[in-house]
N, C-alpha and C positions, 0 to 999 in steps of 0.2 A: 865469396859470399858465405855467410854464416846458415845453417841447416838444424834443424831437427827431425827425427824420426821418432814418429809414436804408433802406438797400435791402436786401432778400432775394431769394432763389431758392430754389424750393421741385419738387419733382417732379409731374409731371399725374397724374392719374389716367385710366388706360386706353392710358397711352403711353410712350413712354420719352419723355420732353421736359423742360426745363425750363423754367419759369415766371417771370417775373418781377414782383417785389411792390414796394411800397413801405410804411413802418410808421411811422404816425403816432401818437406817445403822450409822455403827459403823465411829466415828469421830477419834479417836485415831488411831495417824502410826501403820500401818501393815508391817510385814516383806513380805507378798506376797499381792497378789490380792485378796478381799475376796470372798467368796462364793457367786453368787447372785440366791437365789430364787424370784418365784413367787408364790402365795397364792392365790388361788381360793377359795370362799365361797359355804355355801350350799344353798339349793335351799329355793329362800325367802328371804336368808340371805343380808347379807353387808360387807365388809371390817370393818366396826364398830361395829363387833358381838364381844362381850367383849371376847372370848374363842381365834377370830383370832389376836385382837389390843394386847393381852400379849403375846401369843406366839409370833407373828414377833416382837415386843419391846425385849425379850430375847434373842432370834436369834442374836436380833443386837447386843445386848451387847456379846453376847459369837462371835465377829468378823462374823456378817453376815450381807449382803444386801438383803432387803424383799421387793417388790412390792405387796400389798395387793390391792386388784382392788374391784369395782362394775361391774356386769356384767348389761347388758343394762337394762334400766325398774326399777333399785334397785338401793338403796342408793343414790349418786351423779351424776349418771351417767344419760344420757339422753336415752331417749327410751320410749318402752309401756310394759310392762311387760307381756301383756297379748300376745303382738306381737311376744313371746321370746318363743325360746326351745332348745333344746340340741345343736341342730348345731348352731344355734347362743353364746349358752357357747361358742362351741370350739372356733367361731370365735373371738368373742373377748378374751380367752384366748390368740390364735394368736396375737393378736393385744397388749397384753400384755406384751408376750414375746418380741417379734419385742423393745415396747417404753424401758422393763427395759434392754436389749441388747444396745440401747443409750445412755439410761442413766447411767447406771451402768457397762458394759461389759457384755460377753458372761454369759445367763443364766446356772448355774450348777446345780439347781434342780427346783422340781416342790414341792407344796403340796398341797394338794386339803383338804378340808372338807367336808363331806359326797356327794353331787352329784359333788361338785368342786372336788373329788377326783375319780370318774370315767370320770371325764372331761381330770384332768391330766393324768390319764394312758392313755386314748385314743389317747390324743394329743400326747405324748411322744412314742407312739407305731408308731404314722404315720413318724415319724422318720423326721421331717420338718429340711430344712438347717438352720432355726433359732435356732435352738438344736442340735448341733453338739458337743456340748463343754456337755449335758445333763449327769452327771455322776454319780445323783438318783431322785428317787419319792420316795414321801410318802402320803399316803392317813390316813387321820383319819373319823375313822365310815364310810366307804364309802360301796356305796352298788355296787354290782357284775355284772348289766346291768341297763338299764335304763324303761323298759318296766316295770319291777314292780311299778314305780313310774304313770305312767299310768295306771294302774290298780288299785292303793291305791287311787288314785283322782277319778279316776269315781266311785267308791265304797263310796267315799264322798258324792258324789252330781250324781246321775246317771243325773242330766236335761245337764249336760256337751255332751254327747253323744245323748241327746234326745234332743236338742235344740241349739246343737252347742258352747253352752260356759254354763257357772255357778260358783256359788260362793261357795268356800270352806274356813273355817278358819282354818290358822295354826301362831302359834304361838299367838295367841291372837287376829288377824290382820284376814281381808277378805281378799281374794285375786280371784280376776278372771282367769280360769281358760278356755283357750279355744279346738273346736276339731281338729283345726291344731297343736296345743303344745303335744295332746294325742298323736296323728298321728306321730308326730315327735319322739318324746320317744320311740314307741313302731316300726321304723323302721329300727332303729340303732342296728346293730348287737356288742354289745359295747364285748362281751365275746370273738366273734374271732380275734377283734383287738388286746386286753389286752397280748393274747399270745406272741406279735411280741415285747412287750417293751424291750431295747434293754440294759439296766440298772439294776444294784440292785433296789431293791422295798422295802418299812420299810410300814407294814400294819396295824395300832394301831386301835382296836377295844375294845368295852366294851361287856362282854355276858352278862350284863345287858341291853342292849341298846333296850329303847321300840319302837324307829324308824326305824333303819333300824337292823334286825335282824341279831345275830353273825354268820349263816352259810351264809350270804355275803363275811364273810370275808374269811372263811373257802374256799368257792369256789375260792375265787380270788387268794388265797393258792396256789390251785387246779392247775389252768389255770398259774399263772406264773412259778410254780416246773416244767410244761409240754411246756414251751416254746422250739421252735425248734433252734436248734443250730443256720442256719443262722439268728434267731432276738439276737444275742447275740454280744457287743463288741468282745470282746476277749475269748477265752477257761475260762478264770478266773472267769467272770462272772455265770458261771452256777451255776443255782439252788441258786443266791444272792436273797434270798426272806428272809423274814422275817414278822414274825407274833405276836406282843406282846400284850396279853388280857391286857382290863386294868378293872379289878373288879370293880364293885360299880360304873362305870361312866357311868353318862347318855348322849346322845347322842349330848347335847351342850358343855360340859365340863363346867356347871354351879354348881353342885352342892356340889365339892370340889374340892377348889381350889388346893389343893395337887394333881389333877389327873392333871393340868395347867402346874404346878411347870413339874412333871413326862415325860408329853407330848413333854414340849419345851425342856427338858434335851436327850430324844431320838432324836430330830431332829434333834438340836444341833450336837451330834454324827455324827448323818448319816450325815449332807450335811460339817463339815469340817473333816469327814474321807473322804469321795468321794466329788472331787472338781477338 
C-alpha cells in the first residue's frame, strides 16, 4: 500500500506552545474509513526514536492513520523539558487527540511507548468525548504506574531532592531533572485509573527488558482482567486484555529488527480488528 509522511504543528493543551507531529497514512482507496491512531513516546524519547518512525510507517502501509507526536521540551516541540511531567504528557496527549480527530477523523486507538504507554491507558480510562469512537490501546514496554519512575531518577542523582533539580544521563544524553517533575510522578494514582479503560488493551512486553521490568506488565495484566463492569463498552468486552512476551527484546526495540517487523504486525491486528 502506497504512504505518505507529512509534518504538522498542532497547539498544547494547558499552554501556549506548539507541538510538533508527524503523520503517517496510507494514500491508496480504501473501501472504509481507516483506523486513526495516536503514538505517544517514551520518556526522553521523540516521535523520531527509530522503534516509533517504523512502526507507524507500517501501520500505514497495512491501511492505517498514525499521529506520532513530541511531547513538550522534546523533539520539535516547543517547551522546557525540565518544565514537563506526567500531567503535562496527558495534556498534550490531549492536544493530540483533539489535532489528529481534525485532521484525520475520530481517533480509534491509542499506543504508547513505555511512559507514553501509561500516558495512553490513563487518558483512555478518563473516558474524554475526544474518544468516543476509542475501540483499543496498546502499550509497548510500559510500565504499571508512574511513581517508580521517580524513584529510579532520584536514585540517579539523589541532589534532585536535595537541591531541587539535577542532572541524570539516559540514553547517552543529560537531561535535567526537577523536584516539581518527582512530585508530579509520584502523585498520580496511575493503577486506579488504568482499571476504568473502557476497551480491549494489546500489552507487548520484553522479560528481558532492563528498563522497565516485565512484572510491570504482569501487574497491568492484573488491573485490567479486574476491571469493573461499568468501565467496560459492552458485555463483549470483558476481560479483552492481552499480554504477548516478546523474548530477547530490549526495551527500545533496537536490537532486532525482527522484534520491529513482530511489534508493527500485532498492532496492525489490534487497531484494524477493533476500529
Amino acid at each position: 500500500m502506497n504512504t505518505k509522511s507529512y509534518r504538522v504543528k498542532f497547539s498544547s493543551s494547558g499552554a501556549d506552545l506548539q507541538l510538533a507531529g508527524i503523520i503517517d497514512r496510507p494514500t491508496d482507496p480504501l473501501a472504509q474509513p481507516p483506523p486513526v491512531v495516536v503514538f505517544s513516546h517514551c520518556f526522553t524519547c521523540s516521535k523520531d526514536l527509530k522503534a516509533t518512525v517504523r512502526i507507524s510507517r507500517a501501520l500505514a502501509k497495512s491501511g492505517i492513520c498514525v499521529l506520532r507526536y513530541d511531547m513538550r521540551g522534546l523533539g520539535g516541540s516547543e517547551g522546557t523539558f525540565s518544565e514537563s511531567n506526567f500531567t503535562t504528557n496527558l495534556q498534550d496527549l490531549a492536544a493530540a487527540i483533539e489535532f489528529a480527530t481534525d485532521e484525520l477523523g475520530a481517533v480509534t486507538g491509542l499506543v504508547g511507548h513505555s511512559f507514553g504507554g501509561v500516558a495512553s491507558l490513563v487518558t483512555a480510562a478518563k473516558q474524554p468525548a475526544a474518544l468516543a469512537g476509542l475501540a483499543a490501546v496498546a502499550t509497548i514496554a510500559a510500565p504499571s504506574d508512574t511513581a517508580h519512575l521517580a524513584d529510579l531518577l532520584v536514585s540517579m542523582n539523589p541532589a534532585i531532592e536535595q537541591d531541587g533539580r539535577g542532572e541524570v544521563t539516559i540514553g547517552g544524553f543529560q537531561w535535567t531533572i526537577t523536584q516539581q517533575m518527582i512530585d508530579d510522578f509520584r502523585s498520580h494514582r496511575a493503577a486506579d485509573q488504568i482499571s476504568a479503560v473502557p476497551c480491549p488493551v494489546l500489552l507487548l512486553h520484553s522479560p528481558d527488558d532492563r528498563t522497565v521490568a516485565f512484572d510491570h506488565a504482569l501487574r497491568l495484566m492484573s488491573l485490567l482482567q479486574h476491571r469493573p463492569s461499568d468501565a467496560r463498552q459492552t458485555p463483549s468486552t470483558e476481560h479483552q486484555v492481552s499480554l504477548v512476551s516478546l523474548p530477547g527484546a530490549d526495551h527500545l526495540l533496537v536490537e532486532n529488527a525482527a522484534d520491529l517487523v513482530w511489534v508493527s504486525h500485532l498492532l496492525s491486528g489490534l487497531f484494524n480488528r477493533y476500529r
